[in-house]
N, CA and C atoms as an extended XYZ file, in Angstrom:
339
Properties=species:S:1:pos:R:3:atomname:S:1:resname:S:1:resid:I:1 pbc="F F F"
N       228.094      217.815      185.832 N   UNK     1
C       228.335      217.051      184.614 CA  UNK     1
C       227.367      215.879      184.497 C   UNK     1
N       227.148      215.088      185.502 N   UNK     2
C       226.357      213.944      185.669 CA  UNK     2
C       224.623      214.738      185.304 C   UNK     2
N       224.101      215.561      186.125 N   UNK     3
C       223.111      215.993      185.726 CA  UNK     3
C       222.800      216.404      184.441 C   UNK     3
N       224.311      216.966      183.695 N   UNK     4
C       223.829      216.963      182.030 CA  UNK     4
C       223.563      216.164      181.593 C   UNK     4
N       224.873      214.907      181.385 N   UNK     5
C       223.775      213.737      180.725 CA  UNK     5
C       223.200      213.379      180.905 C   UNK     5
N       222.280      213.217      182.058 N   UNK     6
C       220.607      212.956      182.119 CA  UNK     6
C       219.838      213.309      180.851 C   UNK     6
N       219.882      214.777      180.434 N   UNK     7
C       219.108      215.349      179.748 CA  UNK     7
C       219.160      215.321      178.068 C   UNK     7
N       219.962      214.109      178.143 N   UNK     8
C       220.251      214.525      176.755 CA  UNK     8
C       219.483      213.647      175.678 C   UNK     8
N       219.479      213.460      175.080 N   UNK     9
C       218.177      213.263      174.188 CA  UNK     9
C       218.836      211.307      174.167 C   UNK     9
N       219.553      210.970      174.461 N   UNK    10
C       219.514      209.148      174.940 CA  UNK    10
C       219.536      208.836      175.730 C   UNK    10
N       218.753      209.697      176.919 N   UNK    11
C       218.653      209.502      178.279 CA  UNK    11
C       217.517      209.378      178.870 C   UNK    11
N       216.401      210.592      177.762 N   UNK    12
C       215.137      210.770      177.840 CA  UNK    12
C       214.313      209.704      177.063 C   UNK    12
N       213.572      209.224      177.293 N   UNK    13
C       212.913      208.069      177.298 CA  UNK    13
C       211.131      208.117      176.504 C   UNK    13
N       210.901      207.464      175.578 N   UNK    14
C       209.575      207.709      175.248 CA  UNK    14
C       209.275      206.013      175.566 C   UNK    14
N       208.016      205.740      176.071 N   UNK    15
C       207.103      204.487      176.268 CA  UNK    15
C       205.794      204.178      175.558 C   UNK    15
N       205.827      203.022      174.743 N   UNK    16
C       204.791      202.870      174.226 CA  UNK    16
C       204.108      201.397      174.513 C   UNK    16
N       203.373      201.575      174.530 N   UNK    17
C       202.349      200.091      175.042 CA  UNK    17
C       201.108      200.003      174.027 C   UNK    17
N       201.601      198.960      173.573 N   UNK    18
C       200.229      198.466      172.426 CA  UNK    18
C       199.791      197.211      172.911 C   UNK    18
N       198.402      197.443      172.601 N   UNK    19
C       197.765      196.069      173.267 CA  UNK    19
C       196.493      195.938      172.509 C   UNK    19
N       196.053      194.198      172.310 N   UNK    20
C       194.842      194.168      171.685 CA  UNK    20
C       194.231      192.881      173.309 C   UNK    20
N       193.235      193.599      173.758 N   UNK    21
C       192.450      193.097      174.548 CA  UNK    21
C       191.193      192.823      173.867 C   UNK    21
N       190.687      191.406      174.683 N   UNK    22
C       189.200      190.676      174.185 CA  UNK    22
C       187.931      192.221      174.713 C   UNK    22
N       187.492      191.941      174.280 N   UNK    23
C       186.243      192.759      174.320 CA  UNK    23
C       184.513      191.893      174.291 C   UNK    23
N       185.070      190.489      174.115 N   UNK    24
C       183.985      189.854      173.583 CA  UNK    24
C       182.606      190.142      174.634 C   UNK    24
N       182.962      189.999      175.827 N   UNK    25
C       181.887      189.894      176.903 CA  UNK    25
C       182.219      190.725      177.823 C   UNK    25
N       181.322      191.448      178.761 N   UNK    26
C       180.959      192.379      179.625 CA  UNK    26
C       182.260      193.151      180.392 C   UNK    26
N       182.295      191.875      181.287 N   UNK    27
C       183.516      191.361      181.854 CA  UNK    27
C       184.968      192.037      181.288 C   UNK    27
N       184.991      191.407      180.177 N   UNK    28
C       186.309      191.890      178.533 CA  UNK    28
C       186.004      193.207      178.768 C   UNK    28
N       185.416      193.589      178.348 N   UNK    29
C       184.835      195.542      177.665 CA  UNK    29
C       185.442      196.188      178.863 C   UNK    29
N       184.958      195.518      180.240 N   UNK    30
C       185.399      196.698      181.602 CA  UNK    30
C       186.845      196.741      181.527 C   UNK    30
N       187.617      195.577      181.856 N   UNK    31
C       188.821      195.290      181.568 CA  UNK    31
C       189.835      195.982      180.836 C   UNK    31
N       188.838      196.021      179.657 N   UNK    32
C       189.779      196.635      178.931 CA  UNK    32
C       189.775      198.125      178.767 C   UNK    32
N       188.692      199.122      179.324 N   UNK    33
C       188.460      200.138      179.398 CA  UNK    33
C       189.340      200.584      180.413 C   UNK    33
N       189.342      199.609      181.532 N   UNK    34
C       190.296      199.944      183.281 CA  UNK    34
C       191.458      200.338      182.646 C   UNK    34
N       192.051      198.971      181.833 N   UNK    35
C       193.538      199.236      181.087 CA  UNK    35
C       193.379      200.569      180.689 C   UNK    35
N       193.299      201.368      180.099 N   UNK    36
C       192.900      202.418      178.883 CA  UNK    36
C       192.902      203.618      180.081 C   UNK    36
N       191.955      203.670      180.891 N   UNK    37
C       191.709      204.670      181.747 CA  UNK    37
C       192.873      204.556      182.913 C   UNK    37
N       193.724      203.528      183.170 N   UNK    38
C       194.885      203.589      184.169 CA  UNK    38
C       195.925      204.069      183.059 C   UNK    38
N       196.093      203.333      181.765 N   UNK    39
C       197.374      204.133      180.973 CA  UNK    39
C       196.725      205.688      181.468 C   UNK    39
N       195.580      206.294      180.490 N   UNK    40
C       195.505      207.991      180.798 CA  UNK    40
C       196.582      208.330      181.746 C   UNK    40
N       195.382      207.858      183.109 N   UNK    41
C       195.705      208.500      184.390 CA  UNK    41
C       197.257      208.144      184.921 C   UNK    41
N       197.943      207.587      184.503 N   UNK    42
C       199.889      207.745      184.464 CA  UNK    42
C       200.170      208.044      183.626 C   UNK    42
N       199.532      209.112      182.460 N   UNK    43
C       200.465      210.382      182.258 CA  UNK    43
C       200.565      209.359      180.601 C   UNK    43
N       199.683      208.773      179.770 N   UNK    44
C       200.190      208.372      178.622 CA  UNK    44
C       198.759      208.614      177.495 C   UNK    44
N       199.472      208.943      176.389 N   UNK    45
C       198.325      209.636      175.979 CA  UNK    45
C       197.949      208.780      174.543 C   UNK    45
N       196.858      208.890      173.815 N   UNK    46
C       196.765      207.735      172.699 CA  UNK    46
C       196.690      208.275      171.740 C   UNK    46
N       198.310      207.306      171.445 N   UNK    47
C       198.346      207.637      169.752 CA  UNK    47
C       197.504      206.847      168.448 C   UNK    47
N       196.944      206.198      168.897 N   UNK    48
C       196.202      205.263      168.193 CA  UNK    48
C       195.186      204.476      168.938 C   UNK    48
N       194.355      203.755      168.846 N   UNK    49
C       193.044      203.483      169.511 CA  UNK    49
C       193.924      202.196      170.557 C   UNK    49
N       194.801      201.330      170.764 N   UNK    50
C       195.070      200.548      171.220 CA  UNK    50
C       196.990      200.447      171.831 C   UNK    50
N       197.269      202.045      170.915 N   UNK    51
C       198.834      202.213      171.016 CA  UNK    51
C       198.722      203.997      172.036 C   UNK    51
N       199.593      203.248      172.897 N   UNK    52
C       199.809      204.709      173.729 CA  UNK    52
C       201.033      205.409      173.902 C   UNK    52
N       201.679      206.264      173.971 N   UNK    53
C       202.693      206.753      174.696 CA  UNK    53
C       203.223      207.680      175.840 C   UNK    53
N       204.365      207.557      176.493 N   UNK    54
C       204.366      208.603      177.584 CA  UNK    54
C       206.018      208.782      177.173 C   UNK    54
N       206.337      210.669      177.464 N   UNK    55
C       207.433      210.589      177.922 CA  UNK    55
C       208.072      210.817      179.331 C   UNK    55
N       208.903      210.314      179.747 N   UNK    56
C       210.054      209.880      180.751 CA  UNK    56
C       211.416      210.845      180.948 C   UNK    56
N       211.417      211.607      181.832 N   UNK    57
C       212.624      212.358      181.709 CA  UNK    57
C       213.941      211.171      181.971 C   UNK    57
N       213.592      209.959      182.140 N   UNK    58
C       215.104      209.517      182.640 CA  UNK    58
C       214.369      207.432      182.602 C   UNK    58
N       215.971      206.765      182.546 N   UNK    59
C       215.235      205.157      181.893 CA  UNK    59
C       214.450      205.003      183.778 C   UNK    59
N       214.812      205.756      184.569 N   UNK    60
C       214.729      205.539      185.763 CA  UNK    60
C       212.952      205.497      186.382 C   UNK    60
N       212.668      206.856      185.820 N   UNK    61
C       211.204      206.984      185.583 CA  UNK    61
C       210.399      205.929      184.710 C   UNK    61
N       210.967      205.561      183.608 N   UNK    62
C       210.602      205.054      182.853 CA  UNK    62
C       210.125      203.273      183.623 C   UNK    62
N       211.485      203.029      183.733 N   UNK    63
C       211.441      202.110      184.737 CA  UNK    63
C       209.912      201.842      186.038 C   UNK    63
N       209.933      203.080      186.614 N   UNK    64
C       208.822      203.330      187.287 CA  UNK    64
C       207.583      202.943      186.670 C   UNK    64
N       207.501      203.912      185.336 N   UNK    65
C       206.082      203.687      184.856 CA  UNK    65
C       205.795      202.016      184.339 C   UNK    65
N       206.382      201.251      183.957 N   UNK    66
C       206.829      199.910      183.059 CA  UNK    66
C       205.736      198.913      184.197 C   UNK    66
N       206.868      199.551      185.664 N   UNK    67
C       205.909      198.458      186.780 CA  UNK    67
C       204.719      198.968      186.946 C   UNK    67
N       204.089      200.124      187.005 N   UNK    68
C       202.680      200.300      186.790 CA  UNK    68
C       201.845      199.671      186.208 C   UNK    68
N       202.608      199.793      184.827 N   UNK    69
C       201.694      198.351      183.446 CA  UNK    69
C       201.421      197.411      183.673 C   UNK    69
N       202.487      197.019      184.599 N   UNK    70
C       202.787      195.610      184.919 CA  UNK    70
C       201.395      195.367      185.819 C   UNK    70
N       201.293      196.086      186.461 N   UNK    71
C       200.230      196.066      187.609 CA  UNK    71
C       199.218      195.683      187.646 C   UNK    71
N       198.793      196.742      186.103 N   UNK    72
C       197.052      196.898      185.859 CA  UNK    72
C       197.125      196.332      184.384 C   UNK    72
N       197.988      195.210      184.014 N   UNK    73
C       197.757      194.181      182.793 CA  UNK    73
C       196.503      193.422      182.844 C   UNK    73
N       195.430      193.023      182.123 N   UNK    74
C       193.924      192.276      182.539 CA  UNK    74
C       194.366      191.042      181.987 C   UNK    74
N       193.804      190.470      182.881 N   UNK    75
C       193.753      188.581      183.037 CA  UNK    75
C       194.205      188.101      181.305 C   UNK    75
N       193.229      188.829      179.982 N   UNK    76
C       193.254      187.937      178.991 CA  UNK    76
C       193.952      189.203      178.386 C   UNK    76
N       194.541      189.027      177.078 N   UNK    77
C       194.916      189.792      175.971 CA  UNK    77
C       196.464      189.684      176.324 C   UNK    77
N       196.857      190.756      174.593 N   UNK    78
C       198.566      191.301      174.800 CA  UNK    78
C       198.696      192.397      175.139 C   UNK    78
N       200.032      192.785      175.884 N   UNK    79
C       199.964      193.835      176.164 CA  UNK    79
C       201.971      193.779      175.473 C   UNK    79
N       202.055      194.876      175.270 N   UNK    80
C       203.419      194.951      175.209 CA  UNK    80
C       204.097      196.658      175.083 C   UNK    80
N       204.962      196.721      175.892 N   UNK    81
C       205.241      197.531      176.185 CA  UNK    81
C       206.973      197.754      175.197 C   UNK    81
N       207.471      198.690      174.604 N   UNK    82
C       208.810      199.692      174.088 CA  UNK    82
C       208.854      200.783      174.509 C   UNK    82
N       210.040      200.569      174.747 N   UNK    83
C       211.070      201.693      175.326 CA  UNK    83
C       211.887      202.167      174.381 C   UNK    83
N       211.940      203.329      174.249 N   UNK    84
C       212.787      204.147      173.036 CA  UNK    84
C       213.357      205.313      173.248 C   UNK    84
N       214.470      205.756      173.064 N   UNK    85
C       215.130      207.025      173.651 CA  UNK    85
C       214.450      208.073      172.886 C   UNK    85
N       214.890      209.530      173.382 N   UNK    86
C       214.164      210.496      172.591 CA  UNK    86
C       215.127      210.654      171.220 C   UNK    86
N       216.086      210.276      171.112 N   UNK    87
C       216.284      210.551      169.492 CA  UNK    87
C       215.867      210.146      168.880 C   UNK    87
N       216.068      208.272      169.072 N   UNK    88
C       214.811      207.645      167.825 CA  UNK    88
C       213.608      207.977      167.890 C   UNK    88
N       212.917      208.555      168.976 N   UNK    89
C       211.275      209.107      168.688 CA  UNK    89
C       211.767      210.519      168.033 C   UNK    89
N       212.251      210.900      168.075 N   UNK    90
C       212.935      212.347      166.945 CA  UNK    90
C       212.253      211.599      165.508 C   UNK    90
N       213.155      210.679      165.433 N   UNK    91
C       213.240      209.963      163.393 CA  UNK    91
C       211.710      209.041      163.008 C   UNK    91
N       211.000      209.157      164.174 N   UNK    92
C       209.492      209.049      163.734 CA  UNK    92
C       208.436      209.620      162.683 C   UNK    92
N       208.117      208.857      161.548 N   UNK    93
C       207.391      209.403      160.654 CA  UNK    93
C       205.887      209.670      160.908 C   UNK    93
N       204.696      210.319      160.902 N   UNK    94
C       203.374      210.328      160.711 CA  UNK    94
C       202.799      210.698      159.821 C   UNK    94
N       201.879      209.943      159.112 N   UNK    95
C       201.142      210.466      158.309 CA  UNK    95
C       199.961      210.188      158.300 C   UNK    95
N       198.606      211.091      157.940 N   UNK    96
C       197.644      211.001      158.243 CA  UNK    96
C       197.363      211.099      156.386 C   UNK    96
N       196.577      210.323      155.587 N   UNK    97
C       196.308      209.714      154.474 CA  UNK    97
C       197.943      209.983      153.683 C   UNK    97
N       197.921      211.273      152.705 N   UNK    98
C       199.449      210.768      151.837 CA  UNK    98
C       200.517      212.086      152.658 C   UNK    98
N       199.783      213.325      153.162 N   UNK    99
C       200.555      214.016      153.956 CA  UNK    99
C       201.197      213.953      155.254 C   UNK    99
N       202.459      214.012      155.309 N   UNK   100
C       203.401      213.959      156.648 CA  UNK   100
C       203.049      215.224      157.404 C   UNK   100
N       203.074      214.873      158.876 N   UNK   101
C       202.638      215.692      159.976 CA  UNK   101
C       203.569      215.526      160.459 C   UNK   101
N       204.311      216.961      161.118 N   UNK   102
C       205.199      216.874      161.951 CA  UNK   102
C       204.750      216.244      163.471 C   UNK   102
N       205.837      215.558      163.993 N   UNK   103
C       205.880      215.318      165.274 CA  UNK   103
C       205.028      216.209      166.413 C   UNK   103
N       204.580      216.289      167.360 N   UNK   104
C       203.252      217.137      168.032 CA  UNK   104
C       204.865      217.768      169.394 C   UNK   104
N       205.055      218.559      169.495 N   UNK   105
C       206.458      219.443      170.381 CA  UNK   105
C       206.536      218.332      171.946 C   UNK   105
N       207.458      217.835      172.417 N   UNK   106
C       207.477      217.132      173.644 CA  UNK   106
C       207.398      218.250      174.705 C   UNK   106
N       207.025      217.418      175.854 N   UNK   107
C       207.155      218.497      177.131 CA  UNK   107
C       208.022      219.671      177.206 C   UNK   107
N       208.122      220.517      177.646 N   UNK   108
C       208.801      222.076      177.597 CA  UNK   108
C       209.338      221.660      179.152 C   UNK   108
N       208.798      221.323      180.018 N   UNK   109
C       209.627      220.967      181.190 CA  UNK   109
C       209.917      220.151      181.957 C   UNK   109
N       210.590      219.814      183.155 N   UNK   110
C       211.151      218.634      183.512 CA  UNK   110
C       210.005      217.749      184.151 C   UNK   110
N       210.168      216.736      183.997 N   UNK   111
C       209.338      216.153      185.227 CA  UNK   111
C       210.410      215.702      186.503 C   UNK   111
N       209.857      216.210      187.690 N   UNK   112
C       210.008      216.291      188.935 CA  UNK   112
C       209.254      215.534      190.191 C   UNK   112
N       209.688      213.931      190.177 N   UNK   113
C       209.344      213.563      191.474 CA  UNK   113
C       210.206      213.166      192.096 C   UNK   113
C-alpha cells in the first residue's frame, strides 16, 4: 500500500531551476556554463535558455537533487529553484508563437537508486 502512494502523481515530483547569471567577464561566462553543464549532467534538461527541469520519482529524490544545486550555485547571480508535483506539471500550458503543444510524454520508467 505504502509503495502505491509513492507513485501517484502528488508524490512524483518535477524540478525547475531558473537562473540569470552575469556573463559580463571571462570568469562570469565559465561559471555560468559549469552551472548549465552540472544541471545537464544530473539528469535536467532545458526548457528554456536559463529555465531547466528534471523529473523525480519521489520529494525524496527530489530532495537529493535540490542539494546538488545547492552545491554548484556560482559566486554571483540568481538561482532559484521549484518544486512541483506531477499533477500540476500535468495543467502546464506551451506554446510556441499562437499554437499549443502538447506536453513532451514523462519518463516510461522508474528511477532506481
Amino acid at each position: 500500500m505504502i509503495e502505491q502512494n509513492r507513485l501517484n502523481a502528488y508524490h512524483i515530483m518535477w524540478l525547475f531551476v531558473f537562473f540569470d547569471l552575469p556573463t559580463n567577464i571571462k570568469k562570469e561566462r565559465k561559471a555560468a556554463a559549469r552551472f548549465r553543464k552540472d544541471l545537464l549532467q544530473d539528469g535536467f534538461t532545458m526548457m528554456q535558455y536559463s529555465v531547466y527541469v528534471r523529473h523525480c520519482a519521489s520529494k525524496e529524490s527530489a530532495e537529493v537533487h535540490i542539494k546538488r544545486i545547492k552545491g554548484c550555485v556560482p559566486e554571483k547571480g540568481k538561482v532559484s529553484i521549484l518544486r512541483i508535483t506531477d499533477k500540476q506539471y500535468g495543467d502546464i500550458m506551451n506554446y510556441w508563437g499562437i499554437k499549443e503543444e502538447p506536453l513532451p510524454e514523462g519518463p516510461k520508467q522508474l528511477e532506481i537508486f
